[in-house]
C-alpha positions in Angstrom: 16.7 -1.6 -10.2 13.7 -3.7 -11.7 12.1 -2.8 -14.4 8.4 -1.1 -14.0 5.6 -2.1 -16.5 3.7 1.0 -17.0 0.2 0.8 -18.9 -2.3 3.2 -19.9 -6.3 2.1 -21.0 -8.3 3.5 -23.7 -9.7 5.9 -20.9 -6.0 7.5 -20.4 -5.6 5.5 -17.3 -2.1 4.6 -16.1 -0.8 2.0 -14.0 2.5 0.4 -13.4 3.5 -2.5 -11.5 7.0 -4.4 -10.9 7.4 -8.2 -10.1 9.7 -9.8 -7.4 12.1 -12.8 -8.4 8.9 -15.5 -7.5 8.1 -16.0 -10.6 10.1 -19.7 -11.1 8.9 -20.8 -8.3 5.1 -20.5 -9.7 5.7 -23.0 -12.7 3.8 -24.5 -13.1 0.7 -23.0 -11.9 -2.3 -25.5 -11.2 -4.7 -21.7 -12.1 -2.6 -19.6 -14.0 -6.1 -17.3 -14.6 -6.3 -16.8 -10.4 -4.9 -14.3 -8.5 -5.1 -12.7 -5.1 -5.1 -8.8 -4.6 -4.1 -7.7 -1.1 -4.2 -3.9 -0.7 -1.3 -2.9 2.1 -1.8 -0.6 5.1 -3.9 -1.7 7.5 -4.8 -4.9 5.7 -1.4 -6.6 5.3 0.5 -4.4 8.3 -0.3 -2.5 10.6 -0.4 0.8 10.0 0.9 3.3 7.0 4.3 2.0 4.9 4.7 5.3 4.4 4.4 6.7 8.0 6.9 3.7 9.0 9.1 4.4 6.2 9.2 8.6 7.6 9.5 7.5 10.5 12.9 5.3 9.5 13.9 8.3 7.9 13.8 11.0 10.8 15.4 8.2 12.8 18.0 8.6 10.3 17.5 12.5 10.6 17.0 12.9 7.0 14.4 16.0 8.0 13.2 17.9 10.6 10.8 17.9 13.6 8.6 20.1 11.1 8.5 17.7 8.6 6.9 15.0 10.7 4.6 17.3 12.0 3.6 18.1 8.5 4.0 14.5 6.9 1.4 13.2 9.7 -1.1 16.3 9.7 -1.1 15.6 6.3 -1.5 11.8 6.0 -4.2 12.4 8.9 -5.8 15.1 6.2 -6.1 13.0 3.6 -7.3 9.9 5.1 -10.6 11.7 6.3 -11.0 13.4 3.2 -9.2 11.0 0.7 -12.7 10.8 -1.4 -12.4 14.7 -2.0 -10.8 15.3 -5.6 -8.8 18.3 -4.4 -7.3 16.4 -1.1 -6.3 13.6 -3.4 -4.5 16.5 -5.3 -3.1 17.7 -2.4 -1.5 14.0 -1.1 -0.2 13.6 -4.7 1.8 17.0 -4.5 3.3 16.2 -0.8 4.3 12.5 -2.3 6.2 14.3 -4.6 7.7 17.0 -2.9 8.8 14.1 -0.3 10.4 12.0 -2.7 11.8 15.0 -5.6 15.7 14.5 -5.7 15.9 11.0 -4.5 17.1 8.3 -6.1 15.7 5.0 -6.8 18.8 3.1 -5.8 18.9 5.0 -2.2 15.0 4.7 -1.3 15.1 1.1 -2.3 18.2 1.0 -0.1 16.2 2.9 2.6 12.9 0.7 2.2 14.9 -3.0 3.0 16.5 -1.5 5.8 13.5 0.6 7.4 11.1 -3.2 6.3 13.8 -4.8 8.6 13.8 -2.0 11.9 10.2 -1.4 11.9 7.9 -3.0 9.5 8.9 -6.8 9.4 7.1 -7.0 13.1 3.9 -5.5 11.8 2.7 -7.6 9.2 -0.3 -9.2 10.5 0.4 -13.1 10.5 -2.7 -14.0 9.6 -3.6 -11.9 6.1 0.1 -13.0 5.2 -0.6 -16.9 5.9 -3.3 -16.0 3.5 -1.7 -15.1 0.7 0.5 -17.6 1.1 -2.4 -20.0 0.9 -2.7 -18.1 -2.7 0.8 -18.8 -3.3 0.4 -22.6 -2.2 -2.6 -23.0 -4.4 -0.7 -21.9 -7.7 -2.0 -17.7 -7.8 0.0 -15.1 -8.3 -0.2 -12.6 -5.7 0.0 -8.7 -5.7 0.0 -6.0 -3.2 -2.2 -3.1 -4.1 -1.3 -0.2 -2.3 -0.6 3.7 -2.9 3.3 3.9 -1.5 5.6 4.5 -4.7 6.5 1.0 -6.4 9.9 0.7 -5.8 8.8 0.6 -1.7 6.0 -1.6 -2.7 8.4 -3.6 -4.1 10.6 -4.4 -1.4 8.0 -5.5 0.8 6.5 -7.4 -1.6 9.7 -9.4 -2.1 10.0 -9.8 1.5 6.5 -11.3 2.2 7.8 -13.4 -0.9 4.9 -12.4 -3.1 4.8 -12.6 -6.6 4.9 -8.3 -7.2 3.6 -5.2 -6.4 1.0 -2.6 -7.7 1.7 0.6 -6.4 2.0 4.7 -7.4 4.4 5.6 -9.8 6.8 8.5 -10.0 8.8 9.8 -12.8 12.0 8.7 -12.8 15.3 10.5 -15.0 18.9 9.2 -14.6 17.7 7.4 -11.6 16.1 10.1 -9.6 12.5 11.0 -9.2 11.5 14.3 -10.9 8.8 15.5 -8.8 6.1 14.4 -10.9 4.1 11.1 -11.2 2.9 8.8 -13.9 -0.6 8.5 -13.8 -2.7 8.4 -10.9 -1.9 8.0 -6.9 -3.0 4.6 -7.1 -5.9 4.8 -4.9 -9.5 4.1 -4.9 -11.1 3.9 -8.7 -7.2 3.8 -9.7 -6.4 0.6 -8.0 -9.1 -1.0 -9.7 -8.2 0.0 -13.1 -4.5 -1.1 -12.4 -5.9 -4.5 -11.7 -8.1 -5.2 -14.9 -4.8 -3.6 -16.7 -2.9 -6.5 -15.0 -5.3 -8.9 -15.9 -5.4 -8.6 -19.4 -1.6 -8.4 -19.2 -1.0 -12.2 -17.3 -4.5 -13.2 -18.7 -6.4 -13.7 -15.5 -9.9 -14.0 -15.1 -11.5 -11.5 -12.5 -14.1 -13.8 -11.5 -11.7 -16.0 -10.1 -9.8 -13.7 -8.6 -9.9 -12.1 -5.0 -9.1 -9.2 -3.3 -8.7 -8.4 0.1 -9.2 -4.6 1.8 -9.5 -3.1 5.6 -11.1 -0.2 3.6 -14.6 1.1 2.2 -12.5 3.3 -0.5 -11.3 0.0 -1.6 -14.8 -0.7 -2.4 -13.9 -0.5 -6.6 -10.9 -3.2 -6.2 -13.3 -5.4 -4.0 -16.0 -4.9 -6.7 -13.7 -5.5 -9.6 -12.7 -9.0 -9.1 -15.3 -12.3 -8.2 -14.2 -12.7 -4.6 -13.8 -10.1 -1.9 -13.0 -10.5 1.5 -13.1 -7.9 4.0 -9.8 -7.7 6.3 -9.3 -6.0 9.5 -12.4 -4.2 8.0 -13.4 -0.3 9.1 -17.1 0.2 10.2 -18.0 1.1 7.2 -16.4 -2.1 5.0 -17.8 -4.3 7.3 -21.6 -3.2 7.2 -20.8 -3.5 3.5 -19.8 -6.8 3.8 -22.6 -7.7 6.1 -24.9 -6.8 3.3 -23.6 -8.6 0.4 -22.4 -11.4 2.3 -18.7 -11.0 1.7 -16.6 -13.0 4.0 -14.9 -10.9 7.3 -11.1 -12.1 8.4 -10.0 -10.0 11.3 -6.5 -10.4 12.3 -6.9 -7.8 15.5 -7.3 -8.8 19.1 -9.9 -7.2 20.8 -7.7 -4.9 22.4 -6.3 -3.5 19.1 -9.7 -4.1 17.2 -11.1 -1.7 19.6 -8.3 0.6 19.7 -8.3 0.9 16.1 -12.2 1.6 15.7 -11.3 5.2 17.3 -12.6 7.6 14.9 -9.3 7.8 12.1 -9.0 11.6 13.0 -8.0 11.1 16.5 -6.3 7.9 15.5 -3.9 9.8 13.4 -4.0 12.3 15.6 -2.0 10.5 18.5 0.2 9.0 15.5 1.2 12.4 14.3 1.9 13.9 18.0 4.3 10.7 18.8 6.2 11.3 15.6 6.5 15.2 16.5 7.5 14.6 20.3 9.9 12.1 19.0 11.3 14.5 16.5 11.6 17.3 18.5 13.4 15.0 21.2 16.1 14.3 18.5 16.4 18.2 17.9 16.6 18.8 21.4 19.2 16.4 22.0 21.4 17.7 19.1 
């Protein structure tokens, strides 16, 4: 188990963030005060981590046809509402009760495996040939995203990126403890975990750039001095339109259009497929 940095600003905000073994093969860095930001779902893969990693899980039957109906309603729930304080509330307490009694070692375990089956495939080639145009040019690069570290982690390490910035759980004699550290690391909170990490490794913002499918990404892309819009939602892209950020999208047409359905019906399909799958599984047994 790697070690987790976790730091807290003179505002009481926490963030935590673990590196991968990359960090040999960066010295020396021709800009050691760059680095690239790349928030996760949607932008790097396609798709939720978390939803893939569930859905590893009830492959594995670790729950019930319930508890995929629940997980997706839920994801699909706070998704459309993710900018109301109480939903946020609300995501944080099923994160935990999803994850309470686990231990590090065996969702680590879990999260290479599950990367492997069904998330390997859905990285989008071209935002990872990106970063790796990052990595070429001497930056550091993190993924940003709100799955607990230790699974932000593991794909980090597999895309062979420098770390990961991700939500942090309380951990005691290597098992989570149902409560987190700090924030879910999402919208205002991914920023902040940023400028933490940049005083850490002594990067400079302004050179820096960050790269989001989402309008609540909107502090991350507003904290650093370059932000590109990727696999953008309506919403990012009008934004981006307007301040003349740059637009990279990775989608055919077929699945740019398919995607642009409206999140709630989206998510809708996503949680029916993962229920008629479950309940498939329970009729079988």
């Amino acid at each position: 188990m790697r070690k987790v940095t976790v730091s807290t600003d003179a505002r009481g905000h926490t963030a935590g963030w673990v590196s991968t073994d990359l960090e040999a093969a960066l010295v020396p860095r021709p800009d050691p005060s760059a680095a690239a930001f790349f928030d996760l779902d949607n932008t790097m893969m396609q798709g939720a981590s978390l939803y893939w990693f569930a859905r590893g899980l009830a492959s594995r039957r670790y729950f019930t046809a319930r508890d995929v109906a629940r997980f997706a309603w839920q994801q699909a729930r706070f998704r459309l509402l993710s900018e109301h304080r109480g939903h946020i509330s609300s995501a944080k307490d099923i994160a935990l009760a999803f994850f309470h009694g686990w231990t590090v070692e065996d969702v680590e375990r879990l999260a290479e495996e599950i990367f492997e089956e069904s998330m390997a495939a859905r990285i989008w080639p071209g935002t990872h040939a990106l970063a790796r145009t990052h990595l070429d040019g001497g930056e550091r690069v993190w993924l940003v995203t709100a799955a607990p570290i230790e699974i932000g982690r593991v794909i980090a390490q597999r895309l062979g990126l420098t770390g990961a910035i991700g939500t942090v759980a309380e951990i005691v004699d290597g098992a989570y403890t149902g409560r987190l550290v700090g924030d879910m690391m999402h919208g205002a909170a991914k920023a902040d975990a940023v400028r933490q990490l940049a005083v850490v490794e002594g990067l400079d913002l302004r050179r820096c750039t960050a790269y989001s499918d989402s309008a609540n990404d909107m502090p991350m892309l507003t904290a650093v001095g370059n932000a590109v819009a990727t696999n953008p939602d309506a919403a990012l892209r009008r934004i981006a339109r307007i301040r003349g950020w740059q637009v990279r999208d990775f989608r055919t047409a077929r699945k740019a259009a398919r995607i642009a359905v409206p999140v709630a019906v989206a998510t809708g399909l996503v949680a029916g497929t993962a229920l008629t799958v479950a309940l498939r599984r329970r009729a079988a047994r």
